[in-house]
C-alpha positions in Angstrom: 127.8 180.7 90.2 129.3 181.8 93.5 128.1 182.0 97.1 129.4 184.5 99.4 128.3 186.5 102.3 129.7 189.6 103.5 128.4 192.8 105.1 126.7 196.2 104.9 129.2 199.1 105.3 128.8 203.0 104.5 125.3 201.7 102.5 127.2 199.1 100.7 127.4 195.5 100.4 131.0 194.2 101.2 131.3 190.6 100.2 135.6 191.0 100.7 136.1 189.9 97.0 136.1 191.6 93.5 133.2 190.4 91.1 133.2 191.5 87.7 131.5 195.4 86.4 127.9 194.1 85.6 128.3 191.1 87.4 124.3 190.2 87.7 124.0 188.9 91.9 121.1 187.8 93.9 120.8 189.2 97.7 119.3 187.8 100.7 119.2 189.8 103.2 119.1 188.4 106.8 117.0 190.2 109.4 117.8 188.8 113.0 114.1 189.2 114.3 112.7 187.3 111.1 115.4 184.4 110.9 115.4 182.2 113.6 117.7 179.0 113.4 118.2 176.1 115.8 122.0 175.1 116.9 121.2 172.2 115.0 120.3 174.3 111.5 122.9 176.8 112.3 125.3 173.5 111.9 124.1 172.1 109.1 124.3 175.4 107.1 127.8 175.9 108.9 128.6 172.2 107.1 127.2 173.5 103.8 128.9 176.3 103.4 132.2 174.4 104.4 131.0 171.6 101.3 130.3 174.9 99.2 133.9 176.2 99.6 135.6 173.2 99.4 134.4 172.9 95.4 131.7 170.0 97.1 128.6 171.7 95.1 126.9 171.4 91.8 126.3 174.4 89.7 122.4 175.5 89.2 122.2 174.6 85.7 123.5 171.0 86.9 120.2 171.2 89.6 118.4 172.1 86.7 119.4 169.5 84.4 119.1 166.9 87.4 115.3 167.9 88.3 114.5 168.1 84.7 115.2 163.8 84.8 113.0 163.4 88.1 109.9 165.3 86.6 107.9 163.1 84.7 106.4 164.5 81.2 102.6 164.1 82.9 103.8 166.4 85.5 104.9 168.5 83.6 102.1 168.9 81.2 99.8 169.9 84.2 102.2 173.0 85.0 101.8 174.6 81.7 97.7 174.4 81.0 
């Protein structure tokens, strides 16, 4: 899994690097009226991103994995009646 960001141009998405044909990707994209983030937030996500780069990050299946160990089996049972 990879995050990037990038930009619209001519109708496409430019993230400036080369993913794989039939690469499958996920898009969020971010409307100025309907995101609105404090200089605080903006920081924080600034600082993510930085972790994110810099290999500090675990993958989703490892997120996965870890919530699957914090969920009890009663919880679990209610989610699937």
């Amino acid at each position: 899994m990879k995050v990037l960001t990038g930009r619209v141009v001519d109708g496409r998405i430019d993230v400036g690097t080369d993913l794989q044909d039939g690469s499958a990707v996920a898009v969020l994209a971010i409307e100025p009226e309907s995101v609105v983030l404090s200089e605080a937030d903006e920081r924080e996500l600034a600082d993510a991103l930085e972790d994110i780069r810099a290999g500090n990050f675990i993958t989703g299946r490892e997120l996965l994995e870890e919530l699957k160990v914090r969920i009890s089996p009663a919880a679990l049972s209610l989610h699937h009646r």
